[in-house]
N, C-alpha and C positions, 0 to 999 in steps of 0.2 A: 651675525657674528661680529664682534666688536674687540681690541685685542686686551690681552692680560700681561703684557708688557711694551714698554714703549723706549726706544734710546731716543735719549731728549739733549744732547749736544754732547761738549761744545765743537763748534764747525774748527775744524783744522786740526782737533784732537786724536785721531785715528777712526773716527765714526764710520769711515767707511766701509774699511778693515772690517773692522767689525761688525757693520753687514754683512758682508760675504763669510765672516767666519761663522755668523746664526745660521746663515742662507743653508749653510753643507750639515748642520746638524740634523739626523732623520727626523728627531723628535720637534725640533722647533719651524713652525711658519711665520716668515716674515714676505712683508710685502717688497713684491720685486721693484717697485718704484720707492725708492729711496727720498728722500722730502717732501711726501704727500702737505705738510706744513696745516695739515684740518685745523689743528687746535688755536693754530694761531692767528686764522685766517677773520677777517669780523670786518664790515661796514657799517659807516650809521647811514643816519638818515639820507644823506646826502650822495651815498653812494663811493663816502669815501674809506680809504682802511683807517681802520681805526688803532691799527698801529705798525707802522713800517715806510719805508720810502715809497712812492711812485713807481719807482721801478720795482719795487719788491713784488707788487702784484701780478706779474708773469709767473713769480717761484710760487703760488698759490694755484696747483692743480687739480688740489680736493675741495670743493669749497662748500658739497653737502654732505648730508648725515648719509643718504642712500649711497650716492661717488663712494664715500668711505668705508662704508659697509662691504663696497662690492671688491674692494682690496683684499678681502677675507673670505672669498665665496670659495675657492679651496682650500681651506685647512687640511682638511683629510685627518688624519687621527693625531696631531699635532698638541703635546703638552703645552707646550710656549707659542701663543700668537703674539705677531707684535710686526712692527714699525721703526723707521728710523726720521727724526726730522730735527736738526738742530737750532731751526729758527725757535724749538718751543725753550731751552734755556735763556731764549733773549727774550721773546715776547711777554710783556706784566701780566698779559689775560690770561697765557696757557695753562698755570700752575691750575688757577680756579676751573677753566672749561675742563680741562682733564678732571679732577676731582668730582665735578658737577656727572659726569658721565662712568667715568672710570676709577671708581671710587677705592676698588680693590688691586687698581693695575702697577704694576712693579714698575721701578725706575732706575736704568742706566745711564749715567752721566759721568762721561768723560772728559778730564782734566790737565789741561797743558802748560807748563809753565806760561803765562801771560805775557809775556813779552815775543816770547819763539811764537806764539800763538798766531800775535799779532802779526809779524813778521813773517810768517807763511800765509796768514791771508788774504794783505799785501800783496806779495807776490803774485797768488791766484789771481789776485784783481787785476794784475798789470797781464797777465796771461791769458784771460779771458774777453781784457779787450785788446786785444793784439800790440803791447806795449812793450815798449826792452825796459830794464831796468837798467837804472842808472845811480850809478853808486855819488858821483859828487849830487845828484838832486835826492835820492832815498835814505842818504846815513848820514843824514841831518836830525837832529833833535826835533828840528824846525819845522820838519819837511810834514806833509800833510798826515802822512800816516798814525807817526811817531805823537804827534799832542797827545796828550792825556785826555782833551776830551772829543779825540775822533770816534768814531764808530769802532775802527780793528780796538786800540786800546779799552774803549767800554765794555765789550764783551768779556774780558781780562778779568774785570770786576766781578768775582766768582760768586763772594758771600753774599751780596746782594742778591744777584740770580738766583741764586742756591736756596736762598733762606726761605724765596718764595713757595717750594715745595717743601721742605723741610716743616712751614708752618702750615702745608697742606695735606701732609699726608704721614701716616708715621712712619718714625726712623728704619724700621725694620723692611720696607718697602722703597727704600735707596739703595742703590748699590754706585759705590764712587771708584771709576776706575784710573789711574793716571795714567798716562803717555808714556811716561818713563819707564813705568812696569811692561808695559806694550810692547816697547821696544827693544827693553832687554829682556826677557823673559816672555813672549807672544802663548807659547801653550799654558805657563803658568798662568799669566791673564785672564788669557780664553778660560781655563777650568771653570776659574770661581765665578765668572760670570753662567759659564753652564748651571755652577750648582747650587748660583743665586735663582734662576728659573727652575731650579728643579728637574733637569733633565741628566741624560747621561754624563759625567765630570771627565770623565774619562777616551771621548769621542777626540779623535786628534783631524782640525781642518787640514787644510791645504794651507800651510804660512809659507810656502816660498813665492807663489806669484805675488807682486806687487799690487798695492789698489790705493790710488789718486793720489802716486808720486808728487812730489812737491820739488820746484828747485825752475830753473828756467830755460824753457824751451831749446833745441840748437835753431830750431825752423819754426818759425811763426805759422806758414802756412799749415805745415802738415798736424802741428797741436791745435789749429782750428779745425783742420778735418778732425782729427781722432775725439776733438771734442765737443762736437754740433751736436745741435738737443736732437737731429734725427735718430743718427748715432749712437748717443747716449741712452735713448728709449727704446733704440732696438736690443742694444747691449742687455741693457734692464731689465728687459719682458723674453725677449723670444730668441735669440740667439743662444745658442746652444753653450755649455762651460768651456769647452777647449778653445773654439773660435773665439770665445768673448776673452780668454783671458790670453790668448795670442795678440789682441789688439790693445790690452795692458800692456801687455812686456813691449810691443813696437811702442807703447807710448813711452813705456820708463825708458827704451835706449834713446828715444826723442829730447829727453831731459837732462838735463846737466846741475850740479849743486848751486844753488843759490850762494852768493858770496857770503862767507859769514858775515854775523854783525860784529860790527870791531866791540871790543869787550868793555870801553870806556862808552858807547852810546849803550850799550845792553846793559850796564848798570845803572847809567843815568836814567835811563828810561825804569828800569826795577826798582828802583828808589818810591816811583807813582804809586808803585804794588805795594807797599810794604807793611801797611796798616789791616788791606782787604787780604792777603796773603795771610799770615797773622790770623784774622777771628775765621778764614775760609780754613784753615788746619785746625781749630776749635771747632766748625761748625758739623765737620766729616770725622772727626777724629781718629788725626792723622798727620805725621811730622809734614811739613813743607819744606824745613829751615833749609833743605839745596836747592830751595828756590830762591832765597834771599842773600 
């Protein structure tokens, strides 16, 4: 069994959410580990990746066809199989390996304004390695995050990303969900996403527990408890719904809002977008312009 849909990013867009909101539908099977990352995953010769950082090759927990296959060994009568992994909007291979295998499988991809994007994964990154944030060193134009050509900014770059499935697969086989709509409108969201897979439109999840609050920590130590990979694969696999999403809500009272970004670096910095923003609202066909 191999799946007939796949959410394919982007990382800080809601993708989680949106796991847990397939997870509760009867009709739909998703795998409970959340960035299996198969498609993106490739060495050469030399045993090295063949595209991602050094350190990426820990987030690389599928890395065969059988591993991947057994993510699916219970569907049970499930219209919608599928996956969540956002490395495969950044990866240049996945477009192709996906199509190479999955020739017929549908695509969800979620979209965040680029800049807040940027700027919540940021943050994640300073949370993960047990870092404060600091507003005179991060709300700098300067500062490392913020360049136009770090990593958080590149992922921003939507229509390039984008383009690479769009010329893989036909248009009716996308489905492009934004953040915005996520947020305000969450059941209206979820629908069309149900009734882009084909299942019931009408099944309403569970939207009030929270899933991978964003904002920073009060206690460093206890968001590395609530967030160590034991933790997080018990949560994943085998830990029952009530108890797992008790250890959500202790996480979201854990968290605090991230400062906003002052409105003169969130333009300067949106100025970068302005070009990819632009032919990314031609390529989905669909306004952006309150992103600009």
């Amino acid at each position: 069994m191999l799946p007939n849909f796949l959410v394919i990013g982007a990382a800080k867009s809601g993708t989680t959410a949106l796991h847990w909101y397939l997870s509760e539908h009867p009709q739909v099977f998703i795998s409970k580990l959340k960035d299996p990352s198969y498609f993106a995953f490739g060495l050469d010769e030399q045993g090295r990746l063949l595209w991602g950082e050094p350190e990426h090759r820990r987030w690389f927990r599928v890395r065969s066809l059988a591993e991947y296959q057994q993510l699916f060994h219970d569907v049970g009568n499930a219209v919608a199989v599928g996956e969540a992994s956002t490395m495969y909007l950044e990866c240049p291979q996945s477009a192709g390996r996906i199509r190479e295998q999955l020739p017929n499988v549908k695509l969800i991809c979620s979209l965040r304004h680029p800049v807040d994007r940027a700027y919540s994964d940021y943050v994640m990154y300073l949370r993960r390695r047990g870092r404060r944030f600091d507003p005179t060193r991060d709300f700098d134009a300067a500062s490392t995050w913020a360049r136009p050509e770090s990593r958080w900014m590149q992922i921003g770059r939507y229509h390039t990303l984008l383009s690479r499935y769009y010329d893989a697969f036909p248009r009716e086989q996308i489905h492009v969900l934004l953040f915005d709509d996520l947020k305000r409108d969450p059941r209206k969201a979820i629908e069309e996403v149900y009734r882009f897979l084909g299942v019931d439109p009408t099944f309403v999840p569970d939207l009030d527990t929270p899933h991978a609050p964003g904002g920073v920590p009060r206690s460093l130590v206890l968001e590395g408890i609530l967030t160590s990979p034991a933790l997080k694969a018990a949560v994943q696999s085998w830990v029952p719904k009530r108890p797992a999403n008790w250890v959500r809500r202790l996480r979201t009272r854990n968290m605090k809002q991230a400062p906003p970004l002052p409105s003169e670096l969130r333009n300067e910095m949106t100025r970068h977008f302005h070009d990819d923003i632009t032919r990314t609202s031609q390529l989905i066909g669909r306004s952006l312009d309150h992103w600009l």
